[in-house]
Kinemage of the C-alpha trace (Angstrom):
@kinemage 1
@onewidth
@group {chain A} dominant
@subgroup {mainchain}
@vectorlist {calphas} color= white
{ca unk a 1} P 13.843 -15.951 20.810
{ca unk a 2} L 16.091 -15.935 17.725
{ca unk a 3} L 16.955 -18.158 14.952
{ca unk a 4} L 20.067 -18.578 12.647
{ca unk a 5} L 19.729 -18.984 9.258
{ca unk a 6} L 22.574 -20.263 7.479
{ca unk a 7} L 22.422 -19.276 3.333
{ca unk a 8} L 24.964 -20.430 1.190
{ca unk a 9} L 25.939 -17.794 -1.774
{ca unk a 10} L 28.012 -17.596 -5.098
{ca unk a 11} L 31.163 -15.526 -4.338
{ca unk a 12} L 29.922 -12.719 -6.995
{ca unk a 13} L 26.360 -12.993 -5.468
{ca unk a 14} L 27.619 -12.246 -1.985
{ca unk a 15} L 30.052 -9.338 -2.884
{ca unk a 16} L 27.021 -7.782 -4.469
{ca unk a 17} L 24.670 -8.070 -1.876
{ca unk a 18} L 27.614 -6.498 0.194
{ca unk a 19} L 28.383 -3.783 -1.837
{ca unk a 20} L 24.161 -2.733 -1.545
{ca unk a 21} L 24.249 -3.548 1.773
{ca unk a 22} L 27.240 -0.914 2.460
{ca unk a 23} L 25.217 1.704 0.197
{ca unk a 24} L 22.905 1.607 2.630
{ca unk a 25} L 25.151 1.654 5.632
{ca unk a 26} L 24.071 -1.696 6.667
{ca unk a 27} L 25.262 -4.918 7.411
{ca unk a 28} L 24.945 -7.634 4.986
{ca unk a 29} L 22.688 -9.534 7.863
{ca unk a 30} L 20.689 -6.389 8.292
{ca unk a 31} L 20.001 -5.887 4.859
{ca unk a 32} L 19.573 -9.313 4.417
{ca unk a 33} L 16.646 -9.445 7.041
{ca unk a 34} L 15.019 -5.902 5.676
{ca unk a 35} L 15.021 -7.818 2.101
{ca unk a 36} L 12.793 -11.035 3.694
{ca unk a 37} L 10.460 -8.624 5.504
{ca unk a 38} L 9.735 -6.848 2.493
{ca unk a 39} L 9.858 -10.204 0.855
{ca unk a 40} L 7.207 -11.531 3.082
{ca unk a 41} L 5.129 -8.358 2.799
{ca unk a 42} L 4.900 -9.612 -0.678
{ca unk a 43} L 3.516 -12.424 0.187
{ca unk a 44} L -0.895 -13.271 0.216
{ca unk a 45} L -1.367 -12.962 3.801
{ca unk a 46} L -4.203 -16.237 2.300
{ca unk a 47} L -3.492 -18.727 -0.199
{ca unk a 48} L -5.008 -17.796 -3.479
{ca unk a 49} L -7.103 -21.009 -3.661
{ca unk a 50} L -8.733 -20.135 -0.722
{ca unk a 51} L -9.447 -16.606 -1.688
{ca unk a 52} L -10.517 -18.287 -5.119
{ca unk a 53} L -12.881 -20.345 -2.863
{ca unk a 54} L -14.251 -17.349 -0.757
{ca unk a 55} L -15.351 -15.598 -3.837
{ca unk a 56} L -16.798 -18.518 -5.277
{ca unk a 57} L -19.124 -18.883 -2.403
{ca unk a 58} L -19.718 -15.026 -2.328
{ca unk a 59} L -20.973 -15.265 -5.963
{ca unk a 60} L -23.740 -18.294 -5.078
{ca unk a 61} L -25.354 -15.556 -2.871
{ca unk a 62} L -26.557 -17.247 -0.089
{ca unk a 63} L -26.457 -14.665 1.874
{ca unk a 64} L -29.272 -12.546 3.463
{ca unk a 65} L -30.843 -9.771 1.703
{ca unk a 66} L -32.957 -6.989 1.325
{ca unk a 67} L -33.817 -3.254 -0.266
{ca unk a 68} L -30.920 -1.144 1.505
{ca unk a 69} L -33.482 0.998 3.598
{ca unk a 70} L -35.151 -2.098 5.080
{ca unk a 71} L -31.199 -3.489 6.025
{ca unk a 72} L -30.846 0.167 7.360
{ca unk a 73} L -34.123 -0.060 9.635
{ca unk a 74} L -33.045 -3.118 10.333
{ca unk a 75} L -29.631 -2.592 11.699
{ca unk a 76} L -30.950 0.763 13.580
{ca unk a 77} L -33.740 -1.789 15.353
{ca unk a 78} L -30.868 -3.816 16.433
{ca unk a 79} L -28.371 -0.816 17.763
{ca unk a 80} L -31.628 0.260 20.158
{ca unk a 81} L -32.599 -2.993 21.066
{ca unk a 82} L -35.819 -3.614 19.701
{ca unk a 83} L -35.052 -6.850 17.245
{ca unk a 84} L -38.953 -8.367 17.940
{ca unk a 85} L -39.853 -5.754 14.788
């Protein structure tokens, strides 16, 4: 399903955007949509707060740890089944 979104421009705003839009051999509404996409692209796919938040709690460390060879052994126990080690 599609949408319509009506924008209201300045004269000289519009006849600028057109004049782009024809240097790339596009329609203004073409060029117009390409322009949100990358627009949105842009865009935090999270909101920084919550990033903010994540690293906060990454940086209390509650997380489980360990010397890298006993994670290794650890993970290798788990991959053949044998997690009562």
């Amino acid at each position: 399903m599609t949408q319509r979104l009506q924008v209201l421009l300045e004269d000289a705003e519009f006849d600028e955007i057109r004049a782009i839009a024809r240097r790339h051999r596009m329609t203004v509404a073409e060029w117009v949509r390409q322009a949100m996409r990358l627009a949105r692209r842009d865009e935090p796919a999270v909101e920084s707060t919550r990033k903010l938040a994540m690293v906060r709690e990454s940086v209390r460390g509650a997380y489980p740890t360990a010397p890298i060879d006993a994670m290794l052994a650890e993970i290798e126990r788990g991959r053949a089944g044998d997690l009562g080690a």
